[in-house]
GUMI-655814 format. One record per atom (N, C-alpha, C): x, y, z. Coordinates in Angstrom, 2 decimals, always signed. Each point is the difference from the previous one (the first is absolute). Layout:
BEGIN
@X->X&Y->Y&Z->Z
...
! end
This chain:
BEGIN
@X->+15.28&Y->+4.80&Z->-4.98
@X->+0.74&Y->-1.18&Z->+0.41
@X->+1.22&Y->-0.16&Z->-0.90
@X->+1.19&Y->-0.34&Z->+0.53
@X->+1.07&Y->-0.37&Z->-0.20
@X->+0.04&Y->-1.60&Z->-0.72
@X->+0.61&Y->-0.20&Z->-1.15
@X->+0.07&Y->-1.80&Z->-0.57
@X->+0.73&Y->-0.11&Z->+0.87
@X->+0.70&Y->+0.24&Z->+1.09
@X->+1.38&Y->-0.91&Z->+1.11
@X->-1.09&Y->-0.06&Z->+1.01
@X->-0.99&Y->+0.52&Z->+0.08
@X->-0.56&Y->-0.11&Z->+1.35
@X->-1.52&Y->-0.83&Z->-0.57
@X->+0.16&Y->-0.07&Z->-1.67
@X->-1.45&Y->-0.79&Z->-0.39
@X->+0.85&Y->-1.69&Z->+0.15
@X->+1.10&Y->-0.16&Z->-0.32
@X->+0.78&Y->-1.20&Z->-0.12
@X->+0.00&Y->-0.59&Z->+1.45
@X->+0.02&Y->+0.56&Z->+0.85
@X->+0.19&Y->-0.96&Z->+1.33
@X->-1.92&Y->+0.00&Z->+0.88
@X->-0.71&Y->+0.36&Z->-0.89
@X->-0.88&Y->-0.62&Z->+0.49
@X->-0.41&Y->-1.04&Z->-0.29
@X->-1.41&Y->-0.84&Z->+0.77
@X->-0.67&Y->-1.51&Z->+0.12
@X->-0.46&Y->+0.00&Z->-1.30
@X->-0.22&Y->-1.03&Z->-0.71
@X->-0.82&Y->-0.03&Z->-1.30
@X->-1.40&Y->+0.80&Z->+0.19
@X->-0.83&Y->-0.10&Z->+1.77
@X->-1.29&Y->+0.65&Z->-0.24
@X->+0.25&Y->+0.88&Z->+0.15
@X->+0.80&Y->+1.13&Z->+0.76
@X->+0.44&Y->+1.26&Z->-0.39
@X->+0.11&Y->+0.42&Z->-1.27
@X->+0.81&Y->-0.06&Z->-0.70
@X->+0.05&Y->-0.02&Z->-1.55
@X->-1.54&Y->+0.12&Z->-0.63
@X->-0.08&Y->-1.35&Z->-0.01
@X->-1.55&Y->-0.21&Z->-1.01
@X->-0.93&Y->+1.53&Z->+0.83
@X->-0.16&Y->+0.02&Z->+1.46
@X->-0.90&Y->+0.98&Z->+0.18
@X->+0.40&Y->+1.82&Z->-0.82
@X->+1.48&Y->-0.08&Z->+0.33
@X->+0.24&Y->+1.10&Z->-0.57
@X->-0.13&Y->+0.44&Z->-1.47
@X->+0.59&Y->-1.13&Z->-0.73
@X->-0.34&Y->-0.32&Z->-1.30
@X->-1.58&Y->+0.50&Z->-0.44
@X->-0.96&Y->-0.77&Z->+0.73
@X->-1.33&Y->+0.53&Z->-0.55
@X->-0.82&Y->+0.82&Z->+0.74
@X->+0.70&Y->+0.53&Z->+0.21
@X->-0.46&Y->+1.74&Z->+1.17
@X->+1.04&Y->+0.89&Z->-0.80
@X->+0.71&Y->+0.03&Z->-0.24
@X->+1.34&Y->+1.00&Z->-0.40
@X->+0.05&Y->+0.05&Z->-1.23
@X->-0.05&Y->-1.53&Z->-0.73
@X->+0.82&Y->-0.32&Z->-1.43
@X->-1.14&Y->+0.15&Z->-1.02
@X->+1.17&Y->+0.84&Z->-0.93
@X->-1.13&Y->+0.37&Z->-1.76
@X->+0.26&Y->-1.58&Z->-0.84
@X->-1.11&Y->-0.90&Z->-0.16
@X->+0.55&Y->-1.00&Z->-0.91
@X->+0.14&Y->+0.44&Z->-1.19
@X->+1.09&Y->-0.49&Z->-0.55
@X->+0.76&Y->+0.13&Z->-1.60
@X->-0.19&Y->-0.89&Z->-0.91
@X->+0.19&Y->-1.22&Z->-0.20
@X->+0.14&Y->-1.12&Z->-0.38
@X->-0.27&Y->-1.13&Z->+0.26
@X->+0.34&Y->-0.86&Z->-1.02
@X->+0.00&Y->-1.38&Z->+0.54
@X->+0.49&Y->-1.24&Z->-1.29
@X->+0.68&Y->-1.03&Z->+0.12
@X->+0.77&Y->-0.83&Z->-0.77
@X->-0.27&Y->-1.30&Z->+0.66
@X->+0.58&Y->-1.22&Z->-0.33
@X->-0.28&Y->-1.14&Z->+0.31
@X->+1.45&Y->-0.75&Z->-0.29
@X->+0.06&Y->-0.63&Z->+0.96
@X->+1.07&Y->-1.15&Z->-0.12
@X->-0.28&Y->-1.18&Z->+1.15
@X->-0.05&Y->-1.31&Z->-1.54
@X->-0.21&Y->-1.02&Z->+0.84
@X->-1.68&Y->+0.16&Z->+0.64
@X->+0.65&Y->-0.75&Z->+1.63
@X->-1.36&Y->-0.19&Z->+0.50
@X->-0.18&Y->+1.50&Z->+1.10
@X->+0.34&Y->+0.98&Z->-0.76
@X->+0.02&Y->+1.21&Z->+0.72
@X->-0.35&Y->+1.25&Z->-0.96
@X->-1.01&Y->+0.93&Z->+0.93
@X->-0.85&Y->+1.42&Z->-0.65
@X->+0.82&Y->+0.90&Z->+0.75
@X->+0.64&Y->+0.73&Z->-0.96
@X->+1.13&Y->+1.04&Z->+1.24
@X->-0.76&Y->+1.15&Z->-0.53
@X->-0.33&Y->+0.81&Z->+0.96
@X->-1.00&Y->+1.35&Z->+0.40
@X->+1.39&Y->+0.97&Z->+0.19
@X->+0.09&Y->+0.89&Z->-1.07
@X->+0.95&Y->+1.46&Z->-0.04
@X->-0.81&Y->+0.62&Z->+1.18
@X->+0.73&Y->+0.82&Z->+0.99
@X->-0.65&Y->+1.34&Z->+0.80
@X->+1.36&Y->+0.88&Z->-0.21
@X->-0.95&Y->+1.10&Z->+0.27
@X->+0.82&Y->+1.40&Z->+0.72
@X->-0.35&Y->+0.38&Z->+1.01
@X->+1.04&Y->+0.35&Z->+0.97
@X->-0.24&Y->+0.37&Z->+1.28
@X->+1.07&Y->+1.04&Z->+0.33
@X->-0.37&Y->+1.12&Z->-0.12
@X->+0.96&Y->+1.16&Z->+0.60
@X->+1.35&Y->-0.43&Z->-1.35
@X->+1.39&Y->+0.34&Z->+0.20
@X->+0.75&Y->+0.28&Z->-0.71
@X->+0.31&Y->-1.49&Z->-0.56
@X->-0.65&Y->-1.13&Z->+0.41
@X->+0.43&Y->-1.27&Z->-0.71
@X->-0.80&Y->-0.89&Z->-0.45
@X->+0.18&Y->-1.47&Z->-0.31
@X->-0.93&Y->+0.01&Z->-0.90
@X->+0.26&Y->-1.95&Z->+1.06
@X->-1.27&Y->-1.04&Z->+0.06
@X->-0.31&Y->-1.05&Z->+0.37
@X->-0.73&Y->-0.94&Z->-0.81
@X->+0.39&Y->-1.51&Z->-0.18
@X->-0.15&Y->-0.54&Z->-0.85
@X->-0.56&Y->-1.24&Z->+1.32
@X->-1.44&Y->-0.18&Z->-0.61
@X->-1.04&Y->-1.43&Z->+0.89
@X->+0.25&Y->-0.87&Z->-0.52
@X->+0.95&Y->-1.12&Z->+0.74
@X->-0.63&Y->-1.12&Z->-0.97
@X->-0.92&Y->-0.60&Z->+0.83
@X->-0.98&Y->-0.57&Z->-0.94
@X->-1.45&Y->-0.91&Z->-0.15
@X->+0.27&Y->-0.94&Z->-0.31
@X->+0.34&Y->-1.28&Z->+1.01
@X->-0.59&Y->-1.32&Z->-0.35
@X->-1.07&Y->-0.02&Z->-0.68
@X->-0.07&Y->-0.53&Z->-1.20
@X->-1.40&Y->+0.23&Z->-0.56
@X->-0.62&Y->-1.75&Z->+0.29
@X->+0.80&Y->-0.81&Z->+0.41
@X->-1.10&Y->-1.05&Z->+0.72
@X->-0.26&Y->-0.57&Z->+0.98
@X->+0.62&Y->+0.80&Z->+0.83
@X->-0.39&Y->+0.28&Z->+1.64
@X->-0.92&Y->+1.52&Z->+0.18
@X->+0.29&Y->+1.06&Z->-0.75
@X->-0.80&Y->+0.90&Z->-0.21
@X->+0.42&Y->+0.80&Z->+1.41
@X->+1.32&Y->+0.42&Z->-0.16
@X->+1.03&Y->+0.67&Z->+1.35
@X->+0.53&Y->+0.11&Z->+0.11
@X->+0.55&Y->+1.67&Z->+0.39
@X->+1.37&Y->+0.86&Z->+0.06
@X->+1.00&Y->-1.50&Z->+0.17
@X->+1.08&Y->-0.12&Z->-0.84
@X->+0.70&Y->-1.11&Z->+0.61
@X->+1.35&Y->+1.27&Z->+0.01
@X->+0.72&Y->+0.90&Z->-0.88
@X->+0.98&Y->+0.99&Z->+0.56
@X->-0.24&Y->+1.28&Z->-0.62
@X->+0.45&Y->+1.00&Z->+0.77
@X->+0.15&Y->+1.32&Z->-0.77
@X->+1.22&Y->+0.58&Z->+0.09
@X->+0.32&Y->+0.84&Z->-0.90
@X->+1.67&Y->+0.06&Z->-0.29
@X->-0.52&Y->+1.59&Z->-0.28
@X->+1.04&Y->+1.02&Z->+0.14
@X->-0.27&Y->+0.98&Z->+0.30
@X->+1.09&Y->+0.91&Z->-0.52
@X->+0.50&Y->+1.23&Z->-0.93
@X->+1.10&Y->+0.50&Z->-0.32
@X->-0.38&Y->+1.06&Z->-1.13
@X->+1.04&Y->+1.23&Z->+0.10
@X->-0.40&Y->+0.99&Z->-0.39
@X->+1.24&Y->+0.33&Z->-2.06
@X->+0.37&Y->-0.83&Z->+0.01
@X->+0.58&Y->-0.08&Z->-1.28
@X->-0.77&Y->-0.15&Z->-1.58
@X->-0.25&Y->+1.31&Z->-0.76
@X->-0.95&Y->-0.12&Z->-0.75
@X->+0.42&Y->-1.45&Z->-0.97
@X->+1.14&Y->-0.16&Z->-0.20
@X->+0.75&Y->-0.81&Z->-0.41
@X->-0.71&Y->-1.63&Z->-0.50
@X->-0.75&Y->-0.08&Z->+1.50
@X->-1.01&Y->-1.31&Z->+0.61
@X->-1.06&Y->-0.05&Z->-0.87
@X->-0.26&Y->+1.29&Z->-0.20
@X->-1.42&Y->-0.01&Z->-1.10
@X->-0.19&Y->-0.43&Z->-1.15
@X->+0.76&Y->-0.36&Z->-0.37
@X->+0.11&Y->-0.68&Z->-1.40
@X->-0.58&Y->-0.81&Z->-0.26
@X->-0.39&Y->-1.22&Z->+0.84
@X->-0.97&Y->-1.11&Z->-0.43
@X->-1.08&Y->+0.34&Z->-0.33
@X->-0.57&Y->+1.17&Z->+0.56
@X->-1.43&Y->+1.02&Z->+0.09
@X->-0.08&Y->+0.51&Z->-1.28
@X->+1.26&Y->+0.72&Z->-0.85
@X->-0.14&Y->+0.54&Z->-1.10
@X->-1.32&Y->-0.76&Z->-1.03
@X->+0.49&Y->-1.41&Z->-0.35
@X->-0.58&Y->+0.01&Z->-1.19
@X->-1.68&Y->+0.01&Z->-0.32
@X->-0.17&Y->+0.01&Z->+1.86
@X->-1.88&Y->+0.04&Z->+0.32
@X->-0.61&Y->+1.18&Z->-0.37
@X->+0.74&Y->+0.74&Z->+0.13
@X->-0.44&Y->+1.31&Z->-0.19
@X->-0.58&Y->+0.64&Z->-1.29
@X->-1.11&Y->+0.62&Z->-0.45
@X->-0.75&Y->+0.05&Z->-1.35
@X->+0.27&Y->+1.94&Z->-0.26
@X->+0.88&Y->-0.32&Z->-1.00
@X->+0.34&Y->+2.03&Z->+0.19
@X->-0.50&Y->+0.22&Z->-1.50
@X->-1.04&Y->-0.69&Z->-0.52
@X->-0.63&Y->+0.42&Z->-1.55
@X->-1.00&Y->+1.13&Z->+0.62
@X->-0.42&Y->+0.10&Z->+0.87
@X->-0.94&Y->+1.07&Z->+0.48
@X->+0.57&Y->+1.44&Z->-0.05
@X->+1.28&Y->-0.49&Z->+0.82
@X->+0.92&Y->+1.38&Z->+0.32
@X->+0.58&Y->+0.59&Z->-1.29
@X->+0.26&Y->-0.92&Z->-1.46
@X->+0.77&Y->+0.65&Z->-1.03
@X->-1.48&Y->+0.53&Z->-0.87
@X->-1.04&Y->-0.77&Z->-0.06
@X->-1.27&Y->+0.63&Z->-0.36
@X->-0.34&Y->+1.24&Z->+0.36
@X->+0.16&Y->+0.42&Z->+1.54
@X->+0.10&Y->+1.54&Z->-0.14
@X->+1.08&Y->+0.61&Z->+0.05
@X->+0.90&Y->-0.13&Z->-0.43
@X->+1.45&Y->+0.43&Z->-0.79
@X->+0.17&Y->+0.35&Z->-1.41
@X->-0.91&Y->-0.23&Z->-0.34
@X->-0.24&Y->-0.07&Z->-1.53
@X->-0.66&Y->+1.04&Z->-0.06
@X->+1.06&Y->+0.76&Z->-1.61
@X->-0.27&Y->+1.14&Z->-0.13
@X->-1.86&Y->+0.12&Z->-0.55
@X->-0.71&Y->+1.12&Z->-0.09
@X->-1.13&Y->-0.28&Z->-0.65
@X->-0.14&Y->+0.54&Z->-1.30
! end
């Protein structure tokens, strides 16, 4: 799937493809919202979660690694330099 052809679908399109298709990555918080990182084919989709209605309220969708940044600082890479280390 194409992001120009994931962008003009229905929100339940999306969400179905999303969790049939999409590798989850992440996840961050803002406000009264749980935004769920995916990957799907060459781009990458961001859920937001009403977290007190408890429901897709939008998903935003774009292939610019650029975007990922909020994601950075979740990420735990003491594992990855642990086996980097010489012995």
């Amino acid at each position: 799937m194409l992001l120009k052809h994931f962008k003009y679908e229905d929100k339940l399109k999306k969400k179905e493809l999303l969790f049939s298709h999409g590798a989850y990555l992440a996840s961050r918080r803002i406000k009264d919202f749980t935004i769920l990182l995916f990957q799907i084919a060459s781009f990458y989709a961001e859920v937001y979660v009403d977290t007190e209605e408890m429901e897709i309220g939008y998903i935003r969708a774009f292939s610019s690694v650029d975007e990922l940044n909020p994601y950075l600082n979740s990420i735990n890479l003491s594992q990855i330099f642990s086996i980097l280390k010489p012995v």
